[in-house]
PDBQT receptor file of N, H, CA, C and O in Angstrom, charges set to zero:
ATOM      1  N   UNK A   1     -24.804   0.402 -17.423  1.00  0.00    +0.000 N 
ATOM      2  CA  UNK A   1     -24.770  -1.032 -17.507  1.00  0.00    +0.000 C 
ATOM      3  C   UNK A   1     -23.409  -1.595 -17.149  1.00  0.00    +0.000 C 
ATOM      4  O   UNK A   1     -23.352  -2.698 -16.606  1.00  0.00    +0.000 OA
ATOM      5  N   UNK A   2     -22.370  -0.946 -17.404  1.00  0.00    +0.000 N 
ATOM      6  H   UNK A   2     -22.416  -0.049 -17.845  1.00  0.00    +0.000 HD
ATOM      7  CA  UNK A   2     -20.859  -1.407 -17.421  1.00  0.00    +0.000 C 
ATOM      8  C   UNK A   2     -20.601  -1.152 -15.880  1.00  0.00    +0.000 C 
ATOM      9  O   UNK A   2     -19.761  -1.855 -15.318  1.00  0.00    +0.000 OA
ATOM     10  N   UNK A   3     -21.330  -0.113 -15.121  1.00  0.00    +0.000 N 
ATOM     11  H   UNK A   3     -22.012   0.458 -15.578  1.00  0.00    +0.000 HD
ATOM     12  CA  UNK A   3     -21.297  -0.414 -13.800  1.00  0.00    +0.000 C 
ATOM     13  C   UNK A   3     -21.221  -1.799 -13.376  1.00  0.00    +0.000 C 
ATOM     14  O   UNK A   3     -20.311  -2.619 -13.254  1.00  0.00    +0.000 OA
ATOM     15  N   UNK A   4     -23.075  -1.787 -13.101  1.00  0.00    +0.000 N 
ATOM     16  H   UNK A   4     -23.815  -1.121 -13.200  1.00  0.00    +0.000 HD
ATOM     17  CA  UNK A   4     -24.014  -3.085 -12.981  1.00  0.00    +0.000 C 
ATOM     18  C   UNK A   4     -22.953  -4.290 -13.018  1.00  0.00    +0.000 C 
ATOM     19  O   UNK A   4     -22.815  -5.093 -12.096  1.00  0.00    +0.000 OA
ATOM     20  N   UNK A   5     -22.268  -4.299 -14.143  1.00  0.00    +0.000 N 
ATOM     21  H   UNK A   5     -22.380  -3.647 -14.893  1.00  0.00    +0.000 HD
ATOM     22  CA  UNK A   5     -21.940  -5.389 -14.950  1.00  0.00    +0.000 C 
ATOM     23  C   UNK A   5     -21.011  -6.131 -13.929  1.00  0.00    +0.000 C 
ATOM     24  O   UNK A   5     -21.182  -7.240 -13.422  1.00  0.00    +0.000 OA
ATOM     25  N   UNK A   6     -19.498  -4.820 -13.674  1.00  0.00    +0.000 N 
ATOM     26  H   UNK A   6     -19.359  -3.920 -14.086  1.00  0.00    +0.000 HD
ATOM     27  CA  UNK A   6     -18.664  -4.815 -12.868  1.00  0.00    +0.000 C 
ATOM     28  C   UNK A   6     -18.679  -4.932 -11.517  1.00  0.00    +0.000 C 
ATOM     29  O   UNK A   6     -17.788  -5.467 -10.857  1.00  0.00    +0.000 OA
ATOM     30  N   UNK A   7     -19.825  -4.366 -11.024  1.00  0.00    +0.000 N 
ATOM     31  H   UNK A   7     -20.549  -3.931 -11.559  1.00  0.00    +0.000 HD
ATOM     32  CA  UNK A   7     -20.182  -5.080  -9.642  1.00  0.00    +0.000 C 
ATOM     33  C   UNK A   7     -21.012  -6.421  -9.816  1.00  0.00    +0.000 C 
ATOM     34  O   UNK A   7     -21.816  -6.263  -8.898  1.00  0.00    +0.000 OA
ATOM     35  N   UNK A   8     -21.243  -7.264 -10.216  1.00  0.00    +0.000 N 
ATOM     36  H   UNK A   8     -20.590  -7.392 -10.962  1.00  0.00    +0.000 HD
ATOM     37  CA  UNK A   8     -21.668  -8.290 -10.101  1.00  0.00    +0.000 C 
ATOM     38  C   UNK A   8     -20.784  -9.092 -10.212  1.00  0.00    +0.000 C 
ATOM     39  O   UNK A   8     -20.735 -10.124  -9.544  1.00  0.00    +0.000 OA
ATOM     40  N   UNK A   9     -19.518  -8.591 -11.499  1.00  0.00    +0.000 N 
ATOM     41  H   UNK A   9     -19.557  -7.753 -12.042  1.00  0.00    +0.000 HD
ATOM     42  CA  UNK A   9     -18.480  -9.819 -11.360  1.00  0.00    +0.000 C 
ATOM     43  C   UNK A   9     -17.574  -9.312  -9.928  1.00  0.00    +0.000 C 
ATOM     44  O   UNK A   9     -17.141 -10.328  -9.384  1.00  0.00    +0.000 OA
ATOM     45  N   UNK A  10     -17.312  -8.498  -9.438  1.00  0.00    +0.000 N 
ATOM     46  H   UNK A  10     -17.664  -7.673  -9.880  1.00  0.00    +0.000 HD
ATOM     47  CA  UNK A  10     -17.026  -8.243  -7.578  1.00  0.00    +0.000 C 
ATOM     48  C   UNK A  10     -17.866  -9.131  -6.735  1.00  0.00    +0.000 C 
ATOM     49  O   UNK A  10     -17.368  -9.872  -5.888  1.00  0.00    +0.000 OA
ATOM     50  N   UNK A  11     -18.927  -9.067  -6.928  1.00  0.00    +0.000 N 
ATOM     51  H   UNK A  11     -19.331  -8.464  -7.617  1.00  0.00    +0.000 HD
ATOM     52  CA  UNK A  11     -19.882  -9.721  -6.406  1.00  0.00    +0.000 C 
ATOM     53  C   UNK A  11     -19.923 -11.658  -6.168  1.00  0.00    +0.000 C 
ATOM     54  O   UNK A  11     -20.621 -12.296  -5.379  1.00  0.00    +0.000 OA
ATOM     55  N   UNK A  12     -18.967 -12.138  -7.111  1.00  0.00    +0.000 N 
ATOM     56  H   UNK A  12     -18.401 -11.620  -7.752  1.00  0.00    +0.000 HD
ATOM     57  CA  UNK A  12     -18.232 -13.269  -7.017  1.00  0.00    +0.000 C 
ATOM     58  C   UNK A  12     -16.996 -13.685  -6.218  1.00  0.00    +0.000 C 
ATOM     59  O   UNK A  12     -16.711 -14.882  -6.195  1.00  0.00    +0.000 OA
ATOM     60  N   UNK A  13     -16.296 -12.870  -5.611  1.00  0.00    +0.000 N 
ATOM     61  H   UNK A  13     -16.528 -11.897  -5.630  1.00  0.00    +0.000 HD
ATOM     62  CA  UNK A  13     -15.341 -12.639  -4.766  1.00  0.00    +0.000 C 
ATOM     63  C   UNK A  13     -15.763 -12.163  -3.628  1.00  0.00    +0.000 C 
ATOM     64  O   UNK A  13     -15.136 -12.616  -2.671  1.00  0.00    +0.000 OA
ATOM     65  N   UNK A  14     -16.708 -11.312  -3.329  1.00  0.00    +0.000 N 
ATOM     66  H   UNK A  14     -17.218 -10.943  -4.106  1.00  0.00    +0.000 HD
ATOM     67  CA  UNK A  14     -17.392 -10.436  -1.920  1.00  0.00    +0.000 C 
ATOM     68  C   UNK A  14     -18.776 -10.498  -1.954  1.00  0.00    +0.000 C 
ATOM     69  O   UNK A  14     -19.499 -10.259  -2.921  1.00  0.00    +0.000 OA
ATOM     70  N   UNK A  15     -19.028 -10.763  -1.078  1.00  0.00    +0.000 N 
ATOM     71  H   UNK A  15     -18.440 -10.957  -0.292  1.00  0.00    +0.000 HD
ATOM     72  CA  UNK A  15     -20.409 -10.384  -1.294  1.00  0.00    +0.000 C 
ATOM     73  C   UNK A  15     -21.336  -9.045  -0.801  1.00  0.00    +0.000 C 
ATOM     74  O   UNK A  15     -21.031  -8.414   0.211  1.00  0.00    +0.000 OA
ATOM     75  N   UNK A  16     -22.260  -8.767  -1.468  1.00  0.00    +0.000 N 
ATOM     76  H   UNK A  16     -22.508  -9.280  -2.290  1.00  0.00    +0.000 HD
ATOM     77  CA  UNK A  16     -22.946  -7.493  -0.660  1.00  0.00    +0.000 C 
ATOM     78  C   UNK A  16     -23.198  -7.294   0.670  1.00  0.00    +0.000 C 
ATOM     79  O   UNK A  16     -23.976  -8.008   1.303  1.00  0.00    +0.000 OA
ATOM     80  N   UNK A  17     -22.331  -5.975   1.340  1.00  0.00    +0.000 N 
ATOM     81  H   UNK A  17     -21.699  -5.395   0.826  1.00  0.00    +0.000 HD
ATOM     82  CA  UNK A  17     -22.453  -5.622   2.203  1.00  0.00    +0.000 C 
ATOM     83  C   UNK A  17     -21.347  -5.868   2.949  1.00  0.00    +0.000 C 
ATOM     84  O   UNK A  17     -21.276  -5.415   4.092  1.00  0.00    +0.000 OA
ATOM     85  N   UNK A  18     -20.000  -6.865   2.226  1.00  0.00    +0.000 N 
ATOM     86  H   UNK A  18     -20.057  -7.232   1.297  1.00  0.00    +0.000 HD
ATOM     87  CA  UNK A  18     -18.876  -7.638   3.307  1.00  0.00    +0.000 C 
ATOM     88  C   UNK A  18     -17.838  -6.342   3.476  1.00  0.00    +0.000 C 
ATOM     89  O   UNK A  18     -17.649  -5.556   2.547  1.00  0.00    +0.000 OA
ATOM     90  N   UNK A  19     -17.322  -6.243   4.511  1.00  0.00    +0.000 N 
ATOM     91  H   UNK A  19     -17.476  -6.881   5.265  1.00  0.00    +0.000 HD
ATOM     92  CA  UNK A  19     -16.518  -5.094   4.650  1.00  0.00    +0.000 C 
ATOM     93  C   UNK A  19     -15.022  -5.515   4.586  1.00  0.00    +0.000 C 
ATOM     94  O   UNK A  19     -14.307  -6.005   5.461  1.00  0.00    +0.000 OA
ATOM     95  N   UNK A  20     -14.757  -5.181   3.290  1.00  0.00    +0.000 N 
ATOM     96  H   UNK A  20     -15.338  -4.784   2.579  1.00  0.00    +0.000 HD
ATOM     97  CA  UNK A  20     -13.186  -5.580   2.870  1.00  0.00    +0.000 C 
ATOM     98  C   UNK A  20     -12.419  -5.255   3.624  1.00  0.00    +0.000 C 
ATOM     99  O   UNK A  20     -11.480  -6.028   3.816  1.00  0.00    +0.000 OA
ATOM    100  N   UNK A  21     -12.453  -4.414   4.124  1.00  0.00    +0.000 N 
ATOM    101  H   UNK A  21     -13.215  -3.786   3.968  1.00  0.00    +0.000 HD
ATOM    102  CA  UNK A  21     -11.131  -4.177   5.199  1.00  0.00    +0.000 C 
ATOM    103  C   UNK A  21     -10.567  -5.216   5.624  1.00  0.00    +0.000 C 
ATOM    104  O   UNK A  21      -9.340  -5.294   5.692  1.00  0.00    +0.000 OA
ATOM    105  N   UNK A  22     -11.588  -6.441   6.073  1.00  0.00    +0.000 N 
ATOM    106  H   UNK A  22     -12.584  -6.377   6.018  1.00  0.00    +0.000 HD
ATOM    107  CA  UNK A  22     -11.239  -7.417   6.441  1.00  0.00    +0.000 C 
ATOM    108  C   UNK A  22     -10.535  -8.833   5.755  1.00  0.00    +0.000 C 
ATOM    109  O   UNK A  22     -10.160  -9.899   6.243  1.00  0.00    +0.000 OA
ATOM    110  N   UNK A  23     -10.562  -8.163   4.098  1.00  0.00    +0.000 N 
ATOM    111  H   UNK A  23     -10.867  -7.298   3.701  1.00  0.00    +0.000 HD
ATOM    112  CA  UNK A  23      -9.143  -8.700   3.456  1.00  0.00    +0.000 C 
ATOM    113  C   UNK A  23      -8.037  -7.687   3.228  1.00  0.00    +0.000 C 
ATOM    114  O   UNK A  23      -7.950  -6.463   3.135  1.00  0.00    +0.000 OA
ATOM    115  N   UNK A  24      -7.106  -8.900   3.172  1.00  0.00    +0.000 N 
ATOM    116  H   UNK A  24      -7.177  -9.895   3.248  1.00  0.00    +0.000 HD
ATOM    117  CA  UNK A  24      -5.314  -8.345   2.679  1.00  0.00    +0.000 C 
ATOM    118  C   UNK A  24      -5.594  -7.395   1.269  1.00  0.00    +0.000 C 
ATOM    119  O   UNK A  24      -6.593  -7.368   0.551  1.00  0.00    +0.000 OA
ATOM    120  N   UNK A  25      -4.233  -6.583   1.160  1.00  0.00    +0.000 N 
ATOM    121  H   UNK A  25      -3.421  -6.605   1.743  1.00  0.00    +0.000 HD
ATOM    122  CA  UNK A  25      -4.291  -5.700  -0.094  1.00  0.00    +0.000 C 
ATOM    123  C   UNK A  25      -3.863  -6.797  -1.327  1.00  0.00    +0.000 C 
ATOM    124  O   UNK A  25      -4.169  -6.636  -2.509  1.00  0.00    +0.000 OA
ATOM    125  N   UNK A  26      -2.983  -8.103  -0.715  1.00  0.00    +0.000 N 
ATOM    126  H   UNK A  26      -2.735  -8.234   0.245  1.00  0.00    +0.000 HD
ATOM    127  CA  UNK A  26      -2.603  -9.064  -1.457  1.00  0.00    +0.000 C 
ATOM    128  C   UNK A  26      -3.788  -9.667  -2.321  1.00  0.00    +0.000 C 
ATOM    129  O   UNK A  26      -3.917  -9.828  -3.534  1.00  0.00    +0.000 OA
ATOM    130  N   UNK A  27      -4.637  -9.951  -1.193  1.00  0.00    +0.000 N 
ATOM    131  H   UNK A  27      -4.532  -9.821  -0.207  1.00  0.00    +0.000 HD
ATOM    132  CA  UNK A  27      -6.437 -10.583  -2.239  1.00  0.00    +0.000 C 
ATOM    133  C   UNK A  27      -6.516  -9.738  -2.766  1.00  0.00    +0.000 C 
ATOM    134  O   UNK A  27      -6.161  -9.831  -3.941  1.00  0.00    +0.000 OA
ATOM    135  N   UNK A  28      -6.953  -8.548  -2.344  1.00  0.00    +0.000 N 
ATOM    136  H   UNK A  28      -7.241  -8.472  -1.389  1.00  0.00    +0.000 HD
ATOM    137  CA  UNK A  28      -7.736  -7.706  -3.260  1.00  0.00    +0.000 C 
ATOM    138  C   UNK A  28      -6.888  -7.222  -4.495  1.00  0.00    +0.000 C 
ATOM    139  O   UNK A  28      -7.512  -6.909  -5.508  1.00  0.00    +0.000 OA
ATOM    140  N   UNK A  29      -5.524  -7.137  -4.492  1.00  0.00    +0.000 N 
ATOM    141  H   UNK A  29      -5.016  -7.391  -3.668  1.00  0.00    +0.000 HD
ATOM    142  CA  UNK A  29      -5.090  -7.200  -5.902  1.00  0.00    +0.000 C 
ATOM    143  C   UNK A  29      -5.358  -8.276  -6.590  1.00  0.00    +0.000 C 
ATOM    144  O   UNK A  29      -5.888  -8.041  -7.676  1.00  0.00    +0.000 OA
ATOM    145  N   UNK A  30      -5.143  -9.594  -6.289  1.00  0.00    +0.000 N 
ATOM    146  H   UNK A  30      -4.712  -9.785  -5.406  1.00  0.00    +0.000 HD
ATOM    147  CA  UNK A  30      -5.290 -10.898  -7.257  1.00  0.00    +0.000 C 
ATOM    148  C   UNK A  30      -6.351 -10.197  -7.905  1.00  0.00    +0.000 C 
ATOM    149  O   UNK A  30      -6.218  -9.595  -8.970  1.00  0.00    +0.000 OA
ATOM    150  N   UNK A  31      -7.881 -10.325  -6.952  1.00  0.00    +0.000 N 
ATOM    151  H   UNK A  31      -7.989 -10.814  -6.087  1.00  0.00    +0.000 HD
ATOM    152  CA  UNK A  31      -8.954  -9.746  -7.413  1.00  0.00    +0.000 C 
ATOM    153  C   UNK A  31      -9.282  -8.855  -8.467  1.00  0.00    +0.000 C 
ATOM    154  O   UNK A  31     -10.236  -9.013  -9.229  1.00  0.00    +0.000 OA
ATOM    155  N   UNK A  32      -8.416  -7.849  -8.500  1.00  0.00    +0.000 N 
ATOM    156  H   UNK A  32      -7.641  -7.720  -7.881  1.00  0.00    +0.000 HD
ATOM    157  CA  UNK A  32      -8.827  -7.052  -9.211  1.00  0.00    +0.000 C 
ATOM    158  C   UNK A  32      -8.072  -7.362 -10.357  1.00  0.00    +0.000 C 
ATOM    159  O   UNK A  32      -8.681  -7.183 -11.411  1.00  0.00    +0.000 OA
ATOM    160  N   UNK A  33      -6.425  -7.953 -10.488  1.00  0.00    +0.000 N 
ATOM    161  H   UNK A  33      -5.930  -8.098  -9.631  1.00  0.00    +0.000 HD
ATOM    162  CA  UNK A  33      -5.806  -8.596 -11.496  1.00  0.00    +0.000 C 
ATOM    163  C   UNK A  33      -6.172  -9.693 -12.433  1.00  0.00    +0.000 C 
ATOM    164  O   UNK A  33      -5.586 -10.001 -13.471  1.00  0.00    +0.000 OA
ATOM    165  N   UNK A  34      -7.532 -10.389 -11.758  1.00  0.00    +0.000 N 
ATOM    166  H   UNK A  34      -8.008 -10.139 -10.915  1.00  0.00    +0.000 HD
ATOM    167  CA  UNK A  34      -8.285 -11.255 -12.373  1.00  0.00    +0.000 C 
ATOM    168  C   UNK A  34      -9.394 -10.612 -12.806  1.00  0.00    +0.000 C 
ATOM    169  O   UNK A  34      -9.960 -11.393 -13.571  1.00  0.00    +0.000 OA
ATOM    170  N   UNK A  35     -10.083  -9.471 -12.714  1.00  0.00    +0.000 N 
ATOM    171  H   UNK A  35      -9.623  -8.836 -12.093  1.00  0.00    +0.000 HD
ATOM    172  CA  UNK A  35     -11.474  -8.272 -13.544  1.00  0.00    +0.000 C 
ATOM    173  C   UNK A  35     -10.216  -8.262 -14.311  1.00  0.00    +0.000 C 
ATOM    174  O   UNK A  35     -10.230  -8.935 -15.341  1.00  0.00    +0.000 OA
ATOM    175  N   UNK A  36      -9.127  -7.632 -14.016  1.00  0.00    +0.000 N 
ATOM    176  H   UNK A  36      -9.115  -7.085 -13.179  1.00  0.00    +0.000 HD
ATOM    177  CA  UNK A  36      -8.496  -6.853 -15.613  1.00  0.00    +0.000 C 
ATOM    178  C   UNK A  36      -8.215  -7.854 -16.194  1.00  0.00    +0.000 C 
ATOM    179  O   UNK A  36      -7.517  -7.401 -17.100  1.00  0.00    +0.000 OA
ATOM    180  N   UNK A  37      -8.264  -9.310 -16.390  1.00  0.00    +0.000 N 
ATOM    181  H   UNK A  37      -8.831  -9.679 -15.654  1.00  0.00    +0.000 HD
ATOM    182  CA  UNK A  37      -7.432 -10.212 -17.096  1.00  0.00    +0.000 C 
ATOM    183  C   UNK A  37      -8.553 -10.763 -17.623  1.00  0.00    +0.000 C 
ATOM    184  O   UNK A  37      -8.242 -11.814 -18.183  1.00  0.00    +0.000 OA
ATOM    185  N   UNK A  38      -9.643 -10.550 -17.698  1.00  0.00    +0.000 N 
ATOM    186  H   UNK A  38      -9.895  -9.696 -17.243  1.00  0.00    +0.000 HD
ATOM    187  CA  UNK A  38     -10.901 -10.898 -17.803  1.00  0.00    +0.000 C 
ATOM    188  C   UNK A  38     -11.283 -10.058 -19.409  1.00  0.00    +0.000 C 
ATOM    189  O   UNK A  38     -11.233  -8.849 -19.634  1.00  0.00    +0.000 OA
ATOM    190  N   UNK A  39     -11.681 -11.232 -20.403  1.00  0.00    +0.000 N 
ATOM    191  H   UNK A  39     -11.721 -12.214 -20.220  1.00  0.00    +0.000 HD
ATOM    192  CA  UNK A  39     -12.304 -10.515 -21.506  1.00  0.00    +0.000 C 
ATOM    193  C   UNK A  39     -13.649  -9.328 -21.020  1.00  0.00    +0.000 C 
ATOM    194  O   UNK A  39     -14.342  -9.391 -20.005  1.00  0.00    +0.000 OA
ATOM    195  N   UNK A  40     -13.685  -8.559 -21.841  1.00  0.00    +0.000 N 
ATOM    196  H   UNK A  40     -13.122  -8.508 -22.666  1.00  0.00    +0.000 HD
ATOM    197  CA  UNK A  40     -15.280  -8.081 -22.252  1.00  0.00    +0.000 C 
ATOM    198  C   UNK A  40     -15.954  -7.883 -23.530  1.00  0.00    +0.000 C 
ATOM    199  O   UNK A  40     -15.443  -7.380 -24.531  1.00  0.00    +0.000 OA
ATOM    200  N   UNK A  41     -17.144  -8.320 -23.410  1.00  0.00    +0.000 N 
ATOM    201  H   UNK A  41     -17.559  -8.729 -22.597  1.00  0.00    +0.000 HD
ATOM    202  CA  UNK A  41     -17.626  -8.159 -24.748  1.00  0.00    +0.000 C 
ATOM    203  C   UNK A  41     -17.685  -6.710 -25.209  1.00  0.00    +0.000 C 
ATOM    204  O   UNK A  41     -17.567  -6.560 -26.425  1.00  0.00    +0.000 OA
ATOM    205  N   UNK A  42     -17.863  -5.483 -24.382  1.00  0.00    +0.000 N 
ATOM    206  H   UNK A  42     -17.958  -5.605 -23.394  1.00  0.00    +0.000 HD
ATOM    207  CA  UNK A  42     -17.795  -4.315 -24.800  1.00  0.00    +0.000 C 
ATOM    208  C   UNK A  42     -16.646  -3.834 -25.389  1.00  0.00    +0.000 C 
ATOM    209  O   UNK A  42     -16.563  -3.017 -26.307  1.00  0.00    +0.000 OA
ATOM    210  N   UNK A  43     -15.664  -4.469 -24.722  1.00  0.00    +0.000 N 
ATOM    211  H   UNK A  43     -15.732  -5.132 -23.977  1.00  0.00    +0.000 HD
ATOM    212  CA  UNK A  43     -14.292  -4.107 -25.132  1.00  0.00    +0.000 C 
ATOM    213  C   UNK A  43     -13.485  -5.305 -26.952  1.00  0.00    +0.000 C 
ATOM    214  O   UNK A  43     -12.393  -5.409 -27.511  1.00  0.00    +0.000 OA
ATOM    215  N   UNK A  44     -14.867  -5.883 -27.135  1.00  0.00    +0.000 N 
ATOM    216  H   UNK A  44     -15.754  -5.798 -26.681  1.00  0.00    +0.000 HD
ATOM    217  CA  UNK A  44     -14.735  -6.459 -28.807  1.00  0.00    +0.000 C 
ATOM    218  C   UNK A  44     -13.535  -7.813 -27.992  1.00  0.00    +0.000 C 
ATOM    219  O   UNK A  44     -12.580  -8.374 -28.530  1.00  0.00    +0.000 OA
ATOM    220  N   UNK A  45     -13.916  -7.936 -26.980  1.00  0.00    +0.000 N 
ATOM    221  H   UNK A  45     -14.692  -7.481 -26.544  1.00  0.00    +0.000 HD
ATOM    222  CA  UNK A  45     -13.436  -9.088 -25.985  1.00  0.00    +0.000 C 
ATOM    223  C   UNK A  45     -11.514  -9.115 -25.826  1.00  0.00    +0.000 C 
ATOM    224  O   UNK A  45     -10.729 -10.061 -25.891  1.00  0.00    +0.000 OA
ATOM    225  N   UNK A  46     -11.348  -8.026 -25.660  1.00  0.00    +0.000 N 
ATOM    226  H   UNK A  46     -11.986  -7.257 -25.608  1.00  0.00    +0.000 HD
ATOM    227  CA  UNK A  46      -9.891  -7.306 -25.192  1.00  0.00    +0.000 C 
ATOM    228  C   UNK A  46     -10.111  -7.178 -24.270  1.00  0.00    +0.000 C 
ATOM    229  O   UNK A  46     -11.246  -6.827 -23.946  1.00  0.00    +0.000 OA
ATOM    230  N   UNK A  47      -9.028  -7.420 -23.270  1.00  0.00    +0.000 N 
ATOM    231  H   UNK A  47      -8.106  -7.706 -23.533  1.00  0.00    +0.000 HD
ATOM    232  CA  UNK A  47      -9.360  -7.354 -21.675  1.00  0.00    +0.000 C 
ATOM    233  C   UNK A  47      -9.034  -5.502 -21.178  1.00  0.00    +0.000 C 
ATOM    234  O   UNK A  47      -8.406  -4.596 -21.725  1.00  0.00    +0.000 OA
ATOM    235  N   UNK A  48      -9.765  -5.592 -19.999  1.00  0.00    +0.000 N 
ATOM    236  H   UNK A  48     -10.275  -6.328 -19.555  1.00  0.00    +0.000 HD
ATOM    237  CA  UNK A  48      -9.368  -4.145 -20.124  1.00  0.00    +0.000 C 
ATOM    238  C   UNK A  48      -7.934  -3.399 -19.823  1.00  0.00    +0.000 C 
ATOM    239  O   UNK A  48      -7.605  -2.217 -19.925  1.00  0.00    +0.000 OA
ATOM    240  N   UNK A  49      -7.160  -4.665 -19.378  1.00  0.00    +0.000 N 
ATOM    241  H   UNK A  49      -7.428  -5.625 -19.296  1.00  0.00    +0.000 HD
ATOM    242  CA  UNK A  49      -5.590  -4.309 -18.873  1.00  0.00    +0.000 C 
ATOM    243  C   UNK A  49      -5.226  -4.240 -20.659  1.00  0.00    +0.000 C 
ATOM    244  O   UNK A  49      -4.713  -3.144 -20.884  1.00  0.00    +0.000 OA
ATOM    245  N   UNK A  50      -5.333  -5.001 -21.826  1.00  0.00    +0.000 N 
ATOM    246  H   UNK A  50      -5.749  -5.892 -21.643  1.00  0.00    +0.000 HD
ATOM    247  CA  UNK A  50      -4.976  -4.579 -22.940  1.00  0.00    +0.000 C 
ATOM    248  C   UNK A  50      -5.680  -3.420 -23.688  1.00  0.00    +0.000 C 
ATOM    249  O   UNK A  50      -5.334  -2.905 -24.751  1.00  0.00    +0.000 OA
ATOM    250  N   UNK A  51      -6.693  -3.135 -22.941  1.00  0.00    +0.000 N 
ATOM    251  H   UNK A  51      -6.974  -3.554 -22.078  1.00  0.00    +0.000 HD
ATOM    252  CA  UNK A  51      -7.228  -1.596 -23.402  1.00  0.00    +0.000 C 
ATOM    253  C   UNK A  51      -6.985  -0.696 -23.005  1.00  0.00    +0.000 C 
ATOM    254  O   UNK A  51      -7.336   0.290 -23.654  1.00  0.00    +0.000 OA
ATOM    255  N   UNK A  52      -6.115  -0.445 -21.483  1.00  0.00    +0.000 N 
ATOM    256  H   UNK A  52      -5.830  -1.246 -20.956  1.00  0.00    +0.000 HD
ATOM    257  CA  UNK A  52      -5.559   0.241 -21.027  1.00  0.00    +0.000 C 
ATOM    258  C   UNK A  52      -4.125   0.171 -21.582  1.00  0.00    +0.000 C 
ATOM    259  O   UNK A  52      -3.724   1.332 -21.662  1.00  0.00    +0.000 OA
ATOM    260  N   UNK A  53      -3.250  -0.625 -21.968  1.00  0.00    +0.000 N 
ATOM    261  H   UNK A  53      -3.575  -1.569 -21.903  1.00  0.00    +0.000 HD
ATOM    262  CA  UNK A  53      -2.146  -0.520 -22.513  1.00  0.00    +0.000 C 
ATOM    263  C   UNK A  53      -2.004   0.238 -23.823  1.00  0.00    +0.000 C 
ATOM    264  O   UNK A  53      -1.286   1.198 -24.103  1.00  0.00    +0.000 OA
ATOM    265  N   UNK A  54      -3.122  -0.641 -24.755  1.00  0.00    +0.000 N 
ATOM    266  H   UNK A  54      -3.705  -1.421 -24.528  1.00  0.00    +0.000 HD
ATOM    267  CA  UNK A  54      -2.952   0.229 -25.834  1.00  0.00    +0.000 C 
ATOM    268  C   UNK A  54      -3.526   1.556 -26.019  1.00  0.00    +0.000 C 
ATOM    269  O   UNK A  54      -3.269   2.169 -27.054  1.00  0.00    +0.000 OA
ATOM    270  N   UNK A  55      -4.316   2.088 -25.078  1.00  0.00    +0.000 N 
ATOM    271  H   UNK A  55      -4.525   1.590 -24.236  1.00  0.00    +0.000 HD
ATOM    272  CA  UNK A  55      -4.601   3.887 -25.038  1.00  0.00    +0.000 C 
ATOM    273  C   UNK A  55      -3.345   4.341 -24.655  1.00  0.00    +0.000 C 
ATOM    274  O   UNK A  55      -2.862   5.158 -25.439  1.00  0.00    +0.000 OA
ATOM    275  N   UNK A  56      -2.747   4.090 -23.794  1.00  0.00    +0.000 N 
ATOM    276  H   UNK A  56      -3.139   3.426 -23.157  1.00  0.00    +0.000 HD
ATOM    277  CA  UNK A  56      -1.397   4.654 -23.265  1.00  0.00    +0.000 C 
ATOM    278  C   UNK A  56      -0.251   4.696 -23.962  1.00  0.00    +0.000 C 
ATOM    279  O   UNK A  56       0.639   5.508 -23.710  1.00  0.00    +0.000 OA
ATOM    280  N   UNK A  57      -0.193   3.889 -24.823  1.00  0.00    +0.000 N 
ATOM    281  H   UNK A  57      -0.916   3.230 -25.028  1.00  0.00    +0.000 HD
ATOM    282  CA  UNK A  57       0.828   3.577 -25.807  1.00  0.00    +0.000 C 
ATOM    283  C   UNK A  57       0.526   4.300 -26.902  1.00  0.00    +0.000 C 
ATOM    284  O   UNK A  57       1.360   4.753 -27.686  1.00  0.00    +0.000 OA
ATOM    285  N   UNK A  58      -0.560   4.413 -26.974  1.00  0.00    +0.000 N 
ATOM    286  H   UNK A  58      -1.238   4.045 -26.337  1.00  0.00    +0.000 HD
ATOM    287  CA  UNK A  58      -1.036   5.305 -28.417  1.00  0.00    +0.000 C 
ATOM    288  C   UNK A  58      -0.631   6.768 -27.992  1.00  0.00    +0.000 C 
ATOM    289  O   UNK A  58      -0.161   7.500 -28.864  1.00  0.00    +0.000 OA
ATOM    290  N   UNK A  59      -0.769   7.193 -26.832  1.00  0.00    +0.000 N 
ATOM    291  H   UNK A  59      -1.151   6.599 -26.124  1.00  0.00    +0.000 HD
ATOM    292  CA  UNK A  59      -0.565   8.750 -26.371  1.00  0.00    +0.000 C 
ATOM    293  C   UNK A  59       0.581   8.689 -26.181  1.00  0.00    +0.000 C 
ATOM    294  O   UNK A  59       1.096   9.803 -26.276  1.00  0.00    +0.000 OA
ATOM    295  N   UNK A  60       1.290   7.886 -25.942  1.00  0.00    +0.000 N 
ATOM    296  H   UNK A  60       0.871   6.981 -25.864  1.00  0.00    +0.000 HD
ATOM    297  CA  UNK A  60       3.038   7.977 -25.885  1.00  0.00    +0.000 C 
ATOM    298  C   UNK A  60       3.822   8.507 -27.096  1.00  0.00    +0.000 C 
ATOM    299  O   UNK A  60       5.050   8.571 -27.055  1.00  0.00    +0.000 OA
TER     300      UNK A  60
């Protein structure tokens, strides 16, 4: 489901089938800097850039 989920919010920026190549690495970071800045409800609505911080920090 967390697939699914994640390609659909991609799916707001690109659409199926568009061949990115034909954007900058500049978009496609915003892009993806805006999924990670993005709550989830799976994640008890912590974004996943703060769920990735705090696993990493915990193993530090």
């Amino acid at each position: 489901g967390s697939n699914e989920n994640t390609n659909g919010l991609l799916r707001q920026y690109f659409p199926k089938g568009i061949d990115v190549s034909a954007y900058s690495q500049s978009k496609l970071n915003s892009v993806a800097r805006r999924l990670n800045e993005r709550p989830r409800k799976t994640l008890n609505f912590q974004t996943p850039a703060e769920q990735f911080y705090q696993c990493i920090a915990s193993t530090g």
